[in-house]
N, CA, C and O atoms as a Tripos MOL2 file, in Angstrom:
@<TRIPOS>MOLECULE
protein
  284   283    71     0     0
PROTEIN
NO_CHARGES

@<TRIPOS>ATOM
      1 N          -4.5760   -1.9570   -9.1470 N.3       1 UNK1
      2 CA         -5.5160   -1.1600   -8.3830 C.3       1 UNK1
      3 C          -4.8010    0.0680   -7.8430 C.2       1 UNK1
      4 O          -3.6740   -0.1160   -7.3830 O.2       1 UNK1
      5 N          -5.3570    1.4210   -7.8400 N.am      2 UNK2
      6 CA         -4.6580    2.8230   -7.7650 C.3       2 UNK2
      7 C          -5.5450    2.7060   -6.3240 C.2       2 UNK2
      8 O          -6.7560    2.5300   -6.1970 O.2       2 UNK2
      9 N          -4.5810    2.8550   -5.3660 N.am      3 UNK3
     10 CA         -4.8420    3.1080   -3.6750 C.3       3 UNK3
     11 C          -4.4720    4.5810   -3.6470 C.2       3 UNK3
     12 O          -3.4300    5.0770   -4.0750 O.2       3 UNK3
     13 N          -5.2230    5.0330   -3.2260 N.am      4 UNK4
     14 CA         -5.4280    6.5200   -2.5850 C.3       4 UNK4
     15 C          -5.9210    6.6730   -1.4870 C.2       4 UNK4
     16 O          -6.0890    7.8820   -1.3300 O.2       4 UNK4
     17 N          -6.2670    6.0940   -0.5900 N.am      5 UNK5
     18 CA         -6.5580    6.2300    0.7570 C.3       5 UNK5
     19 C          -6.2930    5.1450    1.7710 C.2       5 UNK5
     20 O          -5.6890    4.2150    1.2360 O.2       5 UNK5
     21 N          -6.5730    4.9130    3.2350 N.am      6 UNK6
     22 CA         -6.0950    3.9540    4.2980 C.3       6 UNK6
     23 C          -7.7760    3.1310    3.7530 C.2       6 UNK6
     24 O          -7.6450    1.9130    3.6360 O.2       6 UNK6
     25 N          -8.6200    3.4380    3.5690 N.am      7 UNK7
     26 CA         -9.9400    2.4650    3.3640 C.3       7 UNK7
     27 C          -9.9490    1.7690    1.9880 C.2       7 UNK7
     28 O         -10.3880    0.6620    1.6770 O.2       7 UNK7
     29 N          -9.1700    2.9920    1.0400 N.am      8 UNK8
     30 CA         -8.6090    1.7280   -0.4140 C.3       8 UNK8
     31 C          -8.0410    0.4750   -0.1350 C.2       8 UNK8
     32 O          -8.3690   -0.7110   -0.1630 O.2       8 UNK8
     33 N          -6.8800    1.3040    0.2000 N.am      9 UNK9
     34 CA         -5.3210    0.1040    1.0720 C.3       9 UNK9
     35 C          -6.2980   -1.1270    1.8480 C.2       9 UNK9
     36 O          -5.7480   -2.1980    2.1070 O.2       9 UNK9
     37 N          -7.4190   -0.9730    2.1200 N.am     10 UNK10
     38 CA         -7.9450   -2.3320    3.3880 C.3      10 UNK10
     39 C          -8.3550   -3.1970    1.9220 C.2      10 UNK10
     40 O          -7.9690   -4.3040    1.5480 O.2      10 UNK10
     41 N          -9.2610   -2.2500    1.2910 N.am     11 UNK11
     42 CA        -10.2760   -2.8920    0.8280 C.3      11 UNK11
     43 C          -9.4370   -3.9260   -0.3800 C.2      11 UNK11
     44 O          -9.8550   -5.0510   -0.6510 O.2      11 UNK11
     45 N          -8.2700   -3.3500   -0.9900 N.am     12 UNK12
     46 CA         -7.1720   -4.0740   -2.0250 C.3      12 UNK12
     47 C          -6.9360   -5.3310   -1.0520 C.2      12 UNK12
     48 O          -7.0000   -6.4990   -1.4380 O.2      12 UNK12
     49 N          -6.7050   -5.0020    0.0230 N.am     13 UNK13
     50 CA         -5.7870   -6.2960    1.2320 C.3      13 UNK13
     51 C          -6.9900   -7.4630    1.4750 C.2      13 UNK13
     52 O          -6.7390   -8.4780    2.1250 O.2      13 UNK13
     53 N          -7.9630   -7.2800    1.0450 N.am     14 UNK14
     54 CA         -9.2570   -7.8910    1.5830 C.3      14 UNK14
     55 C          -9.8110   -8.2720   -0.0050 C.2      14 UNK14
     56 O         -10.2270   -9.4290   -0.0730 O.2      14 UNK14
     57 N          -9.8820   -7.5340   -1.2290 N.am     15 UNK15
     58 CA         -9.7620   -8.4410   -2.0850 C.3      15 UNK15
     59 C          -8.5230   -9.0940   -2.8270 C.2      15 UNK15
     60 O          -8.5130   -9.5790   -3.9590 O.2      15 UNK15
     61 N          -7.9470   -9.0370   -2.3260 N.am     16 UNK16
     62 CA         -6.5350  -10.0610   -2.4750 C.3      16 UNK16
     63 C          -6.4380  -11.2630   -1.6970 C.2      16 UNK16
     64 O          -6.1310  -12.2740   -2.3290 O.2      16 UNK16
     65 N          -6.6240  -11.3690   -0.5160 N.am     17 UNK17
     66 CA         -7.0460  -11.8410    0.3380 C.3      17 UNK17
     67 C          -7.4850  -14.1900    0.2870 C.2      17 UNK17
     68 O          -7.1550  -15.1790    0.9410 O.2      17 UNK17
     69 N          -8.3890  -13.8550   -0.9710 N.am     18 UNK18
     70 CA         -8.2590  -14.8860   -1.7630 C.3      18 UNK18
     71 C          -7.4100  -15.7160   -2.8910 C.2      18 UNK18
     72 O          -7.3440  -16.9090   -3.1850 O.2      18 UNK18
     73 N          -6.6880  -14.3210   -3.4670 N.am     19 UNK19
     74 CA         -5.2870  -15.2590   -3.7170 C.3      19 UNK19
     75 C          -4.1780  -16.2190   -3.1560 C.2      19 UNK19
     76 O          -4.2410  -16.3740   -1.9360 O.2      19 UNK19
     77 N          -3.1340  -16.9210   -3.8310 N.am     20 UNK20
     78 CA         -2.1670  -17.5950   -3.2280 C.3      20 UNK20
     79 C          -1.5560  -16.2910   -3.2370 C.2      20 UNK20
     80 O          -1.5190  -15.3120   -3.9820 O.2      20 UNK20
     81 N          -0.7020  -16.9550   -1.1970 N.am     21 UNK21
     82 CA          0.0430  -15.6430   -1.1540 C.3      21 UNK21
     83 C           1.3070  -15.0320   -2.2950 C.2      21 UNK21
     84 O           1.7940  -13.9090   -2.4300 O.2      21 UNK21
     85 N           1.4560  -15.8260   -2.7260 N.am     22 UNK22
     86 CA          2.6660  -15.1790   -4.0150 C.3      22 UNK22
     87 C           2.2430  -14.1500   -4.4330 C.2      22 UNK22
     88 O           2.8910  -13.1130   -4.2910 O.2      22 UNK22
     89 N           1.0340  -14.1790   -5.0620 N.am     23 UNK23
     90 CA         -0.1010  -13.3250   -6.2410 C.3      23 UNK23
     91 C          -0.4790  -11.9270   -5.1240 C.2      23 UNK23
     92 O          -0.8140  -10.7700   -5.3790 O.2      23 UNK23
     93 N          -0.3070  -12.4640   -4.1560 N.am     24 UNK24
     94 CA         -0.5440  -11.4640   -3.0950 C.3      24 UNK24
     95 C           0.5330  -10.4700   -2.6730 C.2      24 UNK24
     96 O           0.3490   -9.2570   -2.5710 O.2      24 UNK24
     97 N           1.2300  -10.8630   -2.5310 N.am     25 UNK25
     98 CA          2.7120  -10.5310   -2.3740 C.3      25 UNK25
     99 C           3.2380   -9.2870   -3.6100 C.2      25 UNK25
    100 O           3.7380   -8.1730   -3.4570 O.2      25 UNK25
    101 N           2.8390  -10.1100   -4.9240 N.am     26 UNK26
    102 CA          3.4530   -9.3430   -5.8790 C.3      26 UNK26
    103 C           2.3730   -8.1360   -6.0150 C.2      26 UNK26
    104 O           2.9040   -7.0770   -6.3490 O.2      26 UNK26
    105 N           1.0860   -8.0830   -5.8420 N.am     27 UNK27
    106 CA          0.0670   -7.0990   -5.9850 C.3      27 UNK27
    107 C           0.5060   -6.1820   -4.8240 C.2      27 UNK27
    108 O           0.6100   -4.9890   -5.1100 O.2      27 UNK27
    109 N           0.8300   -6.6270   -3.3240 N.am     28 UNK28
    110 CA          1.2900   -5.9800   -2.4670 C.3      28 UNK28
    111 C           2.4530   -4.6910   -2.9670 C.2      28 UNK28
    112 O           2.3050   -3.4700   -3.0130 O.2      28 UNK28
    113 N           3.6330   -5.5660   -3.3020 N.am     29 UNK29
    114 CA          4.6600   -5.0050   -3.9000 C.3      29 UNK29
    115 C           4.5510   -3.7050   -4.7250 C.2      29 UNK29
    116 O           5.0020   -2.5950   -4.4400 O.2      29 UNK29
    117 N           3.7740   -4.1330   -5.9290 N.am     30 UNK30
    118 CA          3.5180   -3.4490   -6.5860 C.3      30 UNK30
    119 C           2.3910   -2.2460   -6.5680 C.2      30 UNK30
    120 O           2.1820   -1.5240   -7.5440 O.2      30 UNK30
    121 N           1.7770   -2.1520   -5.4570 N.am     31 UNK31
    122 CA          0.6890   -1.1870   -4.8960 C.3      31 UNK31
    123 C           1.5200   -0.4620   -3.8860 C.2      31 UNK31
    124 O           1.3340    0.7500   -3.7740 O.2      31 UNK31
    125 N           2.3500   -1.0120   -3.1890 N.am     32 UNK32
    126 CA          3.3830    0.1230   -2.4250 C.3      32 UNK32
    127 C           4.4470    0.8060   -2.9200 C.2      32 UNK32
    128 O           4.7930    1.8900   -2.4500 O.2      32 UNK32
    129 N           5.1960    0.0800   -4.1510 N.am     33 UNK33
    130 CA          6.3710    1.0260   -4.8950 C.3      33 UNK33
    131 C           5.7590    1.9160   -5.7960 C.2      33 UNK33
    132 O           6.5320    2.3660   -6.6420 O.2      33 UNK33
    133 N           4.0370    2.4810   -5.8830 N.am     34 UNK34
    134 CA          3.0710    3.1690   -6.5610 C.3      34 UNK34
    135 C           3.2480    4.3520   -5.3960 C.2      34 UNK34
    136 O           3.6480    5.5050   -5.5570 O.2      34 UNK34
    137 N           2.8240    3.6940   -4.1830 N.am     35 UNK35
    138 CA          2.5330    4.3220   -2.7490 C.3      35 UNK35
    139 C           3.4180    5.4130   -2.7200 C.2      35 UNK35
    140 O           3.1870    6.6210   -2.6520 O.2      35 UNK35
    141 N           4.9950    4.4700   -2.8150 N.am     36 UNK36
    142 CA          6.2020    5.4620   -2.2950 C.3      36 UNK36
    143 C           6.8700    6.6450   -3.4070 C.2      36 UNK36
    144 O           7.4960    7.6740   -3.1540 O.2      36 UNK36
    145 N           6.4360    6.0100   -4.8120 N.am     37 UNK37
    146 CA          6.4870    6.8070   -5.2240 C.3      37 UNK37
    147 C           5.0240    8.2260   -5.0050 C.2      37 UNK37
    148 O           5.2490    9.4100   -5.2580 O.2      37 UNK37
    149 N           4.5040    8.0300   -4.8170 N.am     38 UNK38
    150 CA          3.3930    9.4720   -4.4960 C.3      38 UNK38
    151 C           3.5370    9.7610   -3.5630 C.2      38 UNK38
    152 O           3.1230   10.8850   -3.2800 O.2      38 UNK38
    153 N           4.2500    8.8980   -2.4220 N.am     39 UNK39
    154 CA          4.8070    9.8400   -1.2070 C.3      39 UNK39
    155 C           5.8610   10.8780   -1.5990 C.2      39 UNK39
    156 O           5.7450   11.9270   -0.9650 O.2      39 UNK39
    157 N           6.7060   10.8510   -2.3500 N.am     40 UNK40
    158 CA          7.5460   10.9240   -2.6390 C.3      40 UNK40
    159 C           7.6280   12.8390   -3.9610 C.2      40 UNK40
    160 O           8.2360   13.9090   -3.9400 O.2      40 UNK40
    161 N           6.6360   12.1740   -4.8080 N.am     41 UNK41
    162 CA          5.8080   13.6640   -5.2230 C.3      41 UNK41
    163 C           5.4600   14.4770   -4.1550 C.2      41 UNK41
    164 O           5.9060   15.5990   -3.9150 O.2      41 UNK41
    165 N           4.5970   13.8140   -3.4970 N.am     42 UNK42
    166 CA          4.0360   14.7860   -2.3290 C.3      42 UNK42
    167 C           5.0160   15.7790   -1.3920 C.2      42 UNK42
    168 O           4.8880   16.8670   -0.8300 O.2      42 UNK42
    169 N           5.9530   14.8800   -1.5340 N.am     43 UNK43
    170 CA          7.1850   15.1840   -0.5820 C.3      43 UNK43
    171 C           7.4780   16.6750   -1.3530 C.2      43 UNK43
    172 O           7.6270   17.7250   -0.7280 O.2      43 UNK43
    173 N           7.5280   16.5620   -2.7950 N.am     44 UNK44
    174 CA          8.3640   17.4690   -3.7930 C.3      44 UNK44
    175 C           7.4910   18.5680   -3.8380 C.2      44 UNK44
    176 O           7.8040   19.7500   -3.9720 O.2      44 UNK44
    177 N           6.3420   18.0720   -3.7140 N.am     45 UNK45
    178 CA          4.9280   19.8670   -4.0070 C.3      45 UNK45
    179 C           4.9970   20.1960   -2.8150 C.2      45 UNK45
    180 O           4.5440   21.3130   -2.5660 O.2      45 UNK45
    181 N           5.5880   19.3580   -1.6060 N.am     46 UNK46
    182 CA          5.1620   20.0400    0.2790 C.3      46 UNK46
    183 C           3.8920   19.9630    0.4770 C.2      46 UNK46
    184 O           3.4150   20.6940    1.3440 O.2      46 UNK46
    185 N           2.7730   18.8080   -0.4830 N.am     47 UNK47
    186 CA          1.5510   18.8170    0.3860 C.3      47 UNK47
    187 C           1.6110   17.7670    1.6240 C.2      47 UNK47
    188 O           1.1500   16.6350    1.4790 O.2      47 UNK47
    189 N           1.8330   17.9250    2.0850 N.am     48 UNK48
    190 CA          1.5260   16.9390    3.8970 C.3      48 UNK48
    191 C           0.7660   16.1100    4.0560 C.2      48 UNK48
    192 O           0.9230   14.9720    4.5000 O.2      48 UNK48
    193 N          -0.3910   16.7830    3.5930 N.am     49 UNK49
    194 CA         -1.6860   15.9050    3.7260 C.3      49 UNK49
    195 C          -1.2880   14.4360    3.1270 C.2      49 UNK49
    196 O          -1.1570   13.3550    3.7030 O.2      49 UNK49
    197 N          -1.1480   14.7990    1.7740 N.am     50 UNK50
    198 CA         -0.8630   13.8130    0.2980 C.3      50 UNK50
    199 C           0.1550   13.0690    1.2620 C.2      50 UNK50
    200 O          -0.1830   12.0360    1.8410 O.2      50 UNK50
    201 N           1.2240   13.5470    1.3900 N.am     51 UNK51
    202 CA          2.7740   12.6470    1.8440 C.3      51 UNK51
    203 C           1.8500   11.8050    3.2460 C.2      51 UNK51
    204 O           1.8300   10.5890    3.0600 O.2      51 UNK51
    205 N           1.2390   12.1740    4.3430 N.am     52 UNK52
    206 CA          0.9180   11.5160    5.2680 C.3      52 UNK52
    207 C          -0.2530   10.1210    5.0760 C.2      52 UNK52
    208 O          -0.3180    9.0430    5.6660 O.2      52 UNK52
    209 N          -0.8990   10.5870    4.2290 N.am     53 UNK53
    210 CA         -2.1700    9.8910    3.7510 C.3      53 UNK53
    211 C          -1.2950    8.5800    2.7670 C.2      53 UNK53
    212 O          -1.8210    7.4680    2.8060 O.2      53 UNK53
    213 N          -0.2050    8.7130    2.0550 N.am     54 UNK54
    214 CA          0.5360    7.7350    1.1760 C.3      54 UNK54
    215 C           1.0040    7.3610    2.2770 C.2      54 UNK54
    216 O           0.5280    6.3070    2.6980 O.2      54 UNK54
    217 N           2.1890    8.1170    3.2320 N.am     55 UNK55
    218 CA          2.6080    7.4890    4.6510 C.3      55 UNK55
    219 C           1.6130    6.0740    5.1590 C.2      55 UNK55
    220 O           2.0900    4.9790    4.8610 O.2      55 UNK55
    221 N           0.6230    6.0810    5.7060 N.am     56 UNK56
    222 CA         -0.4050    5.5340    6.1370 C.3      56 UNK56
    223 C          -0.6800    4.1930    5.2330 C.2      56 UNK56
    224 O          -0.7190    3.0240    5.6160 O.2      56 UNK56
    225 N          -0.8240    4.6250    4.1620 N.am     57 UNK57
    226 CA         -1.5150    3.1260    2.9640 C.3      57 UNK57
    227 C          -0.0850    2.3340    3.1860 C.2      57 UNK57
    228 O          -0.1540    1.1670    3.5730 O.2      57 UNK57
    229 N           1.2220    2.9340    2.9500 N.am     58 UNK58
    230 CA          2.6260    1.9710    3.0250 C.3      58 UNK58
    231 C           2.4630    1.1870    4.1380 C.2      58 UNK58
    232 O           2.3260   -0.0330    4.0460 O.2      58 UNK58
    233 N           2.4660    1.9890    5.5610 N.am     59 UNK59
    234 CA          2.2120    1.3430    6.4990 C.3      59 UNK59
    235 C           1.6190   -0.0220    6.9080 C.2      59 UNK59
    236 O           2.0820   -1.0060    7.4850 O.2      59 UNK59
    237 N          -0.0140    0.4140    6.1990 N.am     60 UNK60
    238 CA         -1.1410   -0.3680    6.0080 C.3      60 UNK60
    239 C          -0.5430   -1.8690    5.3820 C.2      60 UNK60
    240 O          -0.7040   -2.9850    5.8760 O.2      60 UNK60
    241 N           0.2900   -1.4560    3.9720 N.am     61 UNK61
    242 CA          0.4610   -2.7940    3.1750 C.3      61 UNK61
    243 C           1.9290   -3.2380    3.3480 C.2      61 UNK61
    244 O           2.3970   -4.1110    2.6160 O.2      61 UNK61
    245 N           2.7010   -2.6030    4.3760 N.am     62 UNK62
    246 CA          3.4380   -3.3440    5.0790 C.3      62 UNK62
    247 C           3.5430   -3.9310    5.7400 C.2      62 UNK62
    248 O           4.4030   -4.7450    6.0770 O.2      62 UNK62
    249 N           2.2810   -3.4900    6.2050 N.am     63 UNK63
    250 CA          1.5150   -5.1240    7.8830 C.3      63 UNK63
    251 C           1.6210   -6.1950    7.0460 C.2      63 UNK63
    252 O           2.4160   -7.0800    7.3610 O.2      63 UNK63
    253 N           0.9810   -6.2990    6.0410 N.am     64 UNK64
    254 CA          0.1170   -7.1520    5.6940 C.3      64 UNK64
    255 C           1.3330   -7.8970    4.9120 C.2      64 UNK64
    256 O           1.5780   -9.0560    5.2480 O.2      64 UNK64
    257 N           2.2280   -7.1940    3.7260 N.am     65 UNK65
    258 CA          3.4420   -7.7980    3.1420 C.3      65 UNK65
    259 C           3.9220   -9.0080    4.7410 C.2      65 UNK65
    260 O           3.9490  -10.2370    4.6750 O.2      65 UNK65
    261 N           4.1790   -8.3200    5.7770 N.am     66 UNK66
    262 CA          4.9070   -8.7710    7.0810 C.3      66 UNK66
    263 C           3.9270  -10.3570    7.5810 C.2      66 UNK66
    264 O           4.2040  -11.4170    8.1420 O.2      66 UNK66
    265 N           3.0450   -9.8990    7.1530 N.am     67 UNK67
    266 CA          1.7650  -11.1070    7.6660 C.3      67 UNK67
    267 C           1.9430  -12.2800    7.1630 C.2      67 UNK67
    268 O           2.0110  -13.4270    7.6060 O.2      67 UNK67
    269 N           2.0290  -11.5830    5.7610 N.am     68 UNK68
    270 CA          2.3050  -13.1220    4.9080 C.3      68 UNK68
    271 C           3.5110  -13.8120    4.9860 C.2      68 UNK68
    272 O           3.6390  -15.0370    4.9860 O.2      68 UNK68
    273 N           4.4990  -12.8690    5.0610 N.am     69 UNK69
    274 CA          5.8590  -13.1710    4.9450 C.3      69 UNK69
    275 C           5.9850  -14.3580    6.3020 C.2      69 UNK69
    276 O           6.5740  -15.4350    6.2220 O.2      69 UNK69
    277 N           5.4340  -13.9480    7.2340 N.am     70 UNK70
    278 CA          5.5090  -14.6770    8.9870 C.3      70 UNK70
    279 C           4.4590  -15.9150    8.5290 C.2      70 UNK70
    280 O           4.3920  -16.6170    9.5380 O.2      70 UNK70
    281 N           3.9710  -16.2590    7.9320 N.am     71 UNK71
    282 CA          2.4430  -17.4510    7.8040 C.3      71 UNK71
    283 C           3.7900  -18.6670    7.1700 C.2      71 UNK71
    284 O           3.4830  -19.8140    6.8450 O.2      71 UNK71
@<TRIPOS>BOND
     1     1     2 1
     2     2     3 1
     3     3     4 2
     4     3     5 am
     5     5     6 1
     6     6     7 1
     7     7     8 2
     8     7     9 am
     9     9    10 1
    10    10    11 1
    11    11    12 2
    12    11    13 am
    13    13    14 1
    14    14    15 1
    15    15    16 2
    16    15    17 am
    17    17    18 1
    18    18    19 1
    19    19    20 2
    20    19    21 am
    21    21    22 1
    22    22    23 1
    23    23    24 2
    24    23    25 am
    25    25    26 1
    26    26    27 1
    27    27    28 2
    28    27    29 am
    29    29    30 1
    30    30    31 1
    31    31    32 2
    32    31    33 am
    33    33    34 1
    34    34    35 1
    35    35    36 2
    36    35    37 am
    37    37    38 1
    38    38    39 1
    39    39    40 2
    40    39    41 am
    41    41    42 1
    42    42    43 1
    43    43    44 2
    44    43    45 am
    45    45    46 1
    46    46    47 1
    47    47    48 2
    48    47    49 am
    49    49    50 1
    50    50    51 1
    51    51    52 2
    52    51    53 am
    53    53    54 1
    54    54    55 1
    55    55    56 2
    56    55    57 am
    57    57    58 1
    58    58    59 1
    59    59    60 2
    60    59    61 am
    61    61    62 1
    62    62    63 1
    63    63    64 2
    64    63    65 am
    65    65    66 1
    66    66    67 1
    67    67    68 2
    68    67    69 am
    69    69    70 1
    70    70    71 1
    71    71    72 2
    72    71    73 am
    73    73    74 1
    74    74    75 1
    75    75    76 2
    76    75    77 am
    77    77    78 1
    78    78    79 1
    79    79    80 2
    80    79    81 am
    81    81    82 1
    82    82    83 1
    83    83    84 2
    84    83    85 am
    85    85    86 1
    86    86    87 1
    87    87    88 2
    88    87    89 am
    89    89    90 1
    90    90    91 1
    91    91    92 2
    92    91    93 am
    93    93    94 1
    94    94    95 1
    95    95    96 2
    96    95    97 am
    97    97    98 1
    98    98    99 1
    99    99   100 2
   100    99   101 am
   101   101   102 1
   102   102   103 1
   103   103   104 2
   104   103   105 am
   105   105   106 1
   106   106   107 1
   107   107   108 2
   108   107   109 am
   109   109   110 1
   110   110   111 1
   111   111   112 2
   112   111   113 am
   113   113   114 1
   114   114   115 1
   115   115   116 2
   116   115   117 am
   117   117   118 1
   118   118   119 1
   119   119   120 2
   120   119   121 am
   121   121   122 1
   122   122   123 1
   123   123   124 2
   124   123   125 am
   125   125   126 1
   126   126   127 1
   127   127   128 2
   128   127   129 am
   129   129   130 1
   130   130   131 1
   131   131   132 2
   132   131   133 am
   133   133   134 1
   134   134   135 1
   135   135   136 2
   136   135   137 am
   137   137   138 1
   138   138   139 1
   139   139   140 2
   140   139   141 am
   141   141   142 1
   142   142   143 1
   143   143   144 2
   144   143   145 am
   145   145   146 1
   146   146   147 1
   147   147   148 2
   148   147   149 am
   149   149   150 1
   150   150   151 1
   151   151   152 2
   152   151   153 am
   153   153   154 1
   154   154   155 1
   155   155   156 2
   156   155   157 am
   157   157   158 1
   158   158   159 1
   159   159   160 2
   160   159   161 am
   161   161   162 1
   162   162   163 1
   163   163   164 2
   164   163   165 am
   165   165   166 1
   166   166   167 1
   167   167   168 2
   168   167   169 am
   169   169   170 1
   170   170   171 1
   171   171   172 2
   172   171   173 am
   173   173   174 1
   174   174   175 1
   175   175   176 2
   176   175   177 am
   177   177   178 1
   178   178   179 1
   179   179   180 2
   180   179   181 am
   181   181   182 1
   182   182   183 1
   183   183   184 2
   184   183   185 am
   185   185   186 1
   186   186   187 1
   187   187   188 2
   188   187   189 am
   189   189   190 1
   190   190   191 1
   191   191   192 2
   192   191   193 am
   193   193   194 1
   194   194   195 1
   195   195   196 2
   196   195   197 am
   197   197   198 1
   198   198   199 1
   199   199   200 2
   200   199   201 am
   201   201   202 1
   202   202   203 1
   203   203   204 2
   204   203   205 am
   205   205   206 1
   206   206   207 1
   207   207   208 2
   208   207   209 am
   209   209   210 1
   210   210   211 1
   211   211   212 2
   212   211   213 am
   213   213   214 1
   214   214   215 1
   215   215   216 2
   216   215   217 am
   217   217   218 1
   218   218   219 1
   219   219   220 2
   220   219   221 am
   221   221   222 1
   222   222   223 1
   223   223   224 2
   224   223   225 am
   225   225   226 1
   226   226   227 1
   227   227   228 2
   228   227   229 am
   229   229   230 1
   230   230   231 1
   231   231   232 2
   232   231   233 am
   233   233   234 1
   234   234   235 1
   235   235   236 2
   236   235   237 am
   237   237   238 1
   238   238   239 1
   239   239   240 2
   240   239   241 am
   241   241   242 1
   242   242   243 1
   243   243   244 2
   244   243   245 am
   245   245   246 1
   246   246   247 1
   247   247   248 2
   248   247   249 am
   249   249   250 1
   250   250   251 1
   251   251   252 2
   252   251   253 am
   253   253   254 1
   254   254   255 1
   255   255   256 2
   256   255   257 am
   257   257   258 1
   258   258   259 1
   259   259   260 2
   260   259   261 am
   261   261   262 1
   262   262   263 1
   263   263   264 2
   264   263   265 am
   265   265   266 1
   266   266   267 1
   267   267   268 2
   268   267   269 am
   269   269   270 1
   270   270   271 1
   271   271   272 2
   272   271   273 am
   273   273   274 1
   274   274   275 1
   275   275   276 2
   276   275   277 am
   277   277   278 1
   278   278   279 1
   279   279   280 2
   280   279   281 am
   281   281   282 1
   282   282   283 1
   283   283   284 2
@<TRIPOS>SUBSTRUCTURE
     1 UNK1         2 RESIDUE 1 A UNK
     2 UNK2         6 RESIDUE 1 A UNK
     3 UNK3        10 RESIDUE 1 A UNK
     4 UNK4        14 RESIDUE 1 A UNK
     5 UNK5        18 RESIDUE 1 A UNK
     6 UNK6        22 RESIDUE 1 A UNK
     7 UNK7        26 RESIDUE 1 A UNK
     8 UNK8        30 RESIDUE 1 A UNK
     9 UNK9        34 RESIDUE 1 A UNK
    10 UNK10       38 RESIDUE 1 A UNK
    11 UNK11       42 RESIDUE 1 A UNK
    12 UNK12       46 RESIDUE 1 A UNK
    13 UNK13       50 RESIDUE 1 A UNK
    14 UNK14       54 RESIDUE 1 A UNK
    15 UNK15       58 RESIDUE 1 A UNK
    16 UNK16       62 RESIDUE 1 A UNK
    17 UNK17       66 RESIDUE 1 A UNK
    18 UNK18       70 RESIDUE 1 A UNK
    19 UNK19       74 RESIDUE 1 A UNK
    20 UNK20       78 RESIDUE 1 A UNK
    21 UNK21       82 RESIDUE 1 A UNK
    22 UNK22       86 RESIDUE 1 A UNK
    23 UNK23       90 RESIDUE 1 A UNK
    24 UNK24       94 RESIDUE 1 A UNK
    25 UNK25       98 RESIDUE 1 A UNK
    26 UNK26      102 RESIDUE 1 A UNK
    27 UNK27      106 RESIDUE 1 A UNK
    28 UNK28      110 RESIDUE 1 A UNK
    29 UNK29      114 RESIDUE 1 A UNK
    30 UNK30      118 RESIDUE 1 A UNK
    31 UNK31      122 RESIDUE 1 A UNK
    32 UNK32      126 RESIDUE 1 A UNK
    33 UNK33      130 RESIDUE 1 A UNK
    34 UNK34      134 RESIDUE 1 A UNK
    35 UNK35      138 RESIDUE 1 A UNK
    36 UNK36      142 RESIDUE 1 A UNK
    37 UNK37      146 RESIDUE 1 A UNK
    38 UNK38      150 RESIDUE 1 A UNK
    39 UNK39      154 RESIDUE 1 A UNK
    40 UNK40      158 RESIDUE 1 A UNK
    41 UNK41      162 RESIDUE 1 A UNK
    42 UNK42      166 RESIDUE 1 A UNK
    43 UNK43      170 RESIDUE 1 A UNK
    44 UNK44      174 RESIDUE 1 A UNK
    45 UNK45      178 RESIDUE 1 A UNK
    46 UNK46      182 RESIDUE 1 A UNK
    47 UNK47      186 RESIDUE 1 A UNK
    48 UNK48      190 RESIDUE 1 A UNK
    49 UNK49      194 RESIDUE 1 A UNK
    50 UNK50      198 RESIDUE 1 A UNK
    51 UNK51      202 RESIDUE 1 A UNK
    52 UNK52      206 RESIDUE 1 A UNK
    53 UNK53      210 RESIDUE 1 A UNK
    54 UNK54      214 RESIDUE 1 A UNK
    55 UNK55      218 RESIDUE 1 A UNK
    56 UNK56      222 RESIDUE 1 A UNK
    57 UNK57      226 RESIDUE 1 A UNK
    58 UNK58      230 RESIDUE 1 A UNK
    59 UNK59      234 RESIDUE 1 A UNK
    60 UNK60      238 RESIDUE 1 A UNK
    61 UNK61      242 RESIDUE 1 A UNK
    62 UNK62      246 RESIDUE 1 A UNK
    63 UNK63      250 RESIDUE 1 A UNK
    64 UNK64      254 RESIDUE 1 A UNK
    65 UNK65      258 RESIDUE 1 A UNK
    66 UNK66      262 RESIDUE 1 A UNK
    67 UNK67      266 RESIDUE 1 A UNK
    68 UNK68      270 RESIDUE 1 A UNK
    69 UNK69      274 RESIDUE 1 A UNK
    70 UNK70      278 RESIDUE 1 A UNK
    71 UNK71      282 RESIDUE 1 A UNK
């Protein structure tokens, strides 16, 4: 799933949600090293917007990586 916004990022965390956390975990994983890399472009063109808005979704699916990790 391609997250592009903080209301994508929920809505991925919420249908995942029903997986075992493993399956969760690795979709997590793999939707934020997407994240950091487009923070990371963003970083390179100087759009802000882009870099803050990727900022935000990492954030988002680092709660949630942290959530499971603590259960």
């Amino acid at each position: 799933m391609n997250i592009n916004s903080e209301d994508q990022a929920r809505e991925a965390i919420a249908l995942w949600q029903t997986d075992p956390a493993r399956a969760q975990l690795k979709n997590l994983r793999l939707a934020l090293e997407s994240l950091e890399l487009s923070q990371m472009y963003y970083e390179q063109k100087g759009n802000e917007q882009g870099m803050t808005r990727a900022g935000a979704c990492v954030a988002i699916l680092t709660n949630r990586i942290a959530e499971i990790e603590s259960e």
